[in-house]
N, C-alpha and C positions, 0 to 999 in steps of 0.2 A: 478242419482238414489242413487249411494253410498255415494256422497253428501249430499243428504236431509235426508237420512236414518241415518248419522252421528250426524246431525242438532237433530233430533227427541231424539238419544241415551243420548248429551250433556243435552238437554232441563230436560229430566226423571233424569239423576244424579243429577240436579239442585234442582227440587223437593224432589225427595228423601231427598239430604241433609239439606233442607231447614224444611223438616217433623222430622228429624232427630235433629233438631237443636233448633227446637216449641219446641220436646219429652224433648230432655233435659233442656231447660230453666223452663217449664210446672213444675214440683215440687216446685220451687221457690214462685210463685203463688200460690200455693194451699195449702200454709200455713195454718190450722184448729187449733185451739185454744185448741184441743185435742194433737195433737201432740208436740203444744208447751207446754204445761204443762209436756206431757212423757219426753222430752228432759230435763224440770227442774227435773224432779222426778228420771231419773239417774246420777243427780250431788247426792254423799251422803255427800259431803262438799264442801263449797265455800267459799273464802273471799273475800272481795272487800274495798277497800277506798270509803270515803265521802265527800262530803261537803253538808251545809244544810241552808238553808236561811229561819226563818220563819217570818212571813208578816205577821202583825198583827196593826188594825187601832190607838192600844195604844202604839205602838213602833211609836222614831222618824223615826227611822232606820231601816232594816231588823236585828234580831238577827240571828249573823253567827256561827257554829258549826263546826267539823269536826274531823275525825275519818277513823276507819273500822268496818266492819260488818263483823259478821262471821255466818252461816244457818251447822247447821251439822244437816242429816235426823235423823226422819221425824218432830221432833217438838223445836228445840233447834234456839234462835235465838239471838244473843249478837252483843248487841253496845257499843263501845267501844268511847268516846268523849275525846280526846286527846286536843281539843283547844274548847272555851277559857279556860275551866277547865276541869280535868281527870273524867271522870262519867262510870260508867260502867251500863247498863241494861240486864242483863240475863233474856230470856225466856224460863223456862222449863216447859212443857205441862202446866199445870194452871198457872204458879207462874210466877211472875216479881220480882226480884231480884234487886234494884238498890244499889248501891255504890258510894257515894260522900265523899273522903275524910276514914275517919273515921267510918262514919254516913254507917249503913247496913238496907235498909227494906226491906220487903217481902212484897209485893199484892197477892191478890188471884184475878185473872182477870176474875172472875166469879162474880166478885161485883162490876163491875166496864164496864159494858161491852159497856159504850161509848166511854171511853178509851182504852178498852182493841182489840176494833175491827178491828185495823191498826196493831194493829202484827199482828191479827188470821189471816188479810186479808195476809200479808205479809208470814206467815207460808204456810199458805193454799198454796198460788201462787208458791213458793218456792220447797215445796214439792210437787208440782203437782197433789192435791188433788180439781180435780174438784168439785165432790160433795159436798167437804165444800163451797167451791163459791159459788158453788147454791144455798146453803141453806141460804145463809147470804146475797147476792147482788144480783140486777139485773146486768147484762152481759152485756157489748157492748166492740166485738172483731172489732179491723182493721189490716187489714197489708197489706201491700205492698212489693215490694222485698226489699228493702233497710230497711226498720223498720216496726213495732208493736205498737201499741196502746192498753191498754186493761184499759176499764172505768169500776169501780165496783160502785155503788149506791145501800147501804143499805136497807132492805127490811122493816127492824124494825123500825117504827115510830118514837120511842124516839130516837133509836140511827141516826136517819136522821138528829133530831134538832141538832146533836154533831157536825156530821163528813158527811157533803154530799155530797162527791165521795172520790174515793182514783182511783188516774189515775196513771197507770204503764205503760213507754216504753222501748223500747230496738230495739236490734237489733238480727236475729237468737236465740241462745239460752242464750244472757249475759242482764240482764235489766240494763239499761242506768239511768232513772231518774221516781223517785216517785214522784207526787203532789197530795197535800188531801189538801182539799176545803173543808170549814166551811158553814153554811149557811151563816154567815154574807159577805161573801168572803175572811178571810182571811185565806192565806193559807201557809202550808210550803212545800219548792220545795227542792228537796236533790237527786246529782247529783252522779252517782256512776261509778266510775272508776278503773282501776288495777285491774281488772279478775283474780284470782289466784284460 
């Protein structure tokens, strides 16, 4: 009797631990594309390293690039191309700032807004402004415990004929690698590393 009655106690600690163990893994799964944007939105600075490949059907070759990025909240975004030549791109709320050399221009990315819509998407995601996503792409979140997927596709017509997706993954709260996709299909892939 005190036998089987021991049997029964072991069995219940088993479950227990085993609901105890669902409980804690269970968050990891229920990763919401809300909560990973709050995660980016309390970075108020980040940098990271690059490299960039873009793929295009009039290259023999891929043209390679590479650098760091740097996102300081809520709207500030700078690339820095250290190879094969030094290029600097500042994003300040409207303005694209580039620097080649000598040579200084200023955009206003409100005139421009087939180019200008891979920062806004890149700002937005950054600063964890879902509402700006919305208003500008359709949505497709994935994730799984080990990584993220998140597909933006333009809402805006014209800017469809530009740029038709900009795909962002990662992993928890660091994004790993950008690919934006042309209609024609060419596309540039850029790989980002050293989380700082």
């Amino acid at each position: 009797m005190t036998f089987g009655t021991m049997k029964k106690i072991k069995k219940h600690y088993r479950i227990i631990s085993l609901l105890l163990t669902l409980n804690f893994v269970a968050p990891v799964y229920a990763l919401e594309l809300s909560e990973l944007l709050h995660s980016f939105n309390q970075q108020q600075k980040s940098t990271v390293d690059f490299s960039e490949e873009k793929h295009a059907f009039y290259f023999d070759e891929p043209l390679k690039s590479s650098g760091y990025l740097q996102f300081i909240a809520p709207n500030k975004l700078y690339k820095f191309i250290l190879k094969p030549e030094k290029i600097s791109q500042k994003i300040q709320g409207d303005e694209l700032h580039i620097k080649n050399g000598t040579d200084i221009r200023t955009i206003n990315l409100n005139t421009y807004p087939e180019f200008s819509i891979i920062f806004r998407a890149l700002v937005s995601f950054l600063s964890g402004d879902h509402a700006a996503l919305k208003k500008n792409f359709k949505i497709n979140f994935e994730n799984n415990p080990a990584s993220w997927v998140l597909l933006l596709s333009p809402h805006d017509s014209y800017i469809a004929s530009h740029v038709e997706s900009i795909k962002l993954s990662g992993s928890e709260n660091k994004l790993n690698k950008i690919i934006i996709t042309e209609p024609n299909k060419d596309k540039s892939i850029t790989h980002i590393y050293n989380h700082r």
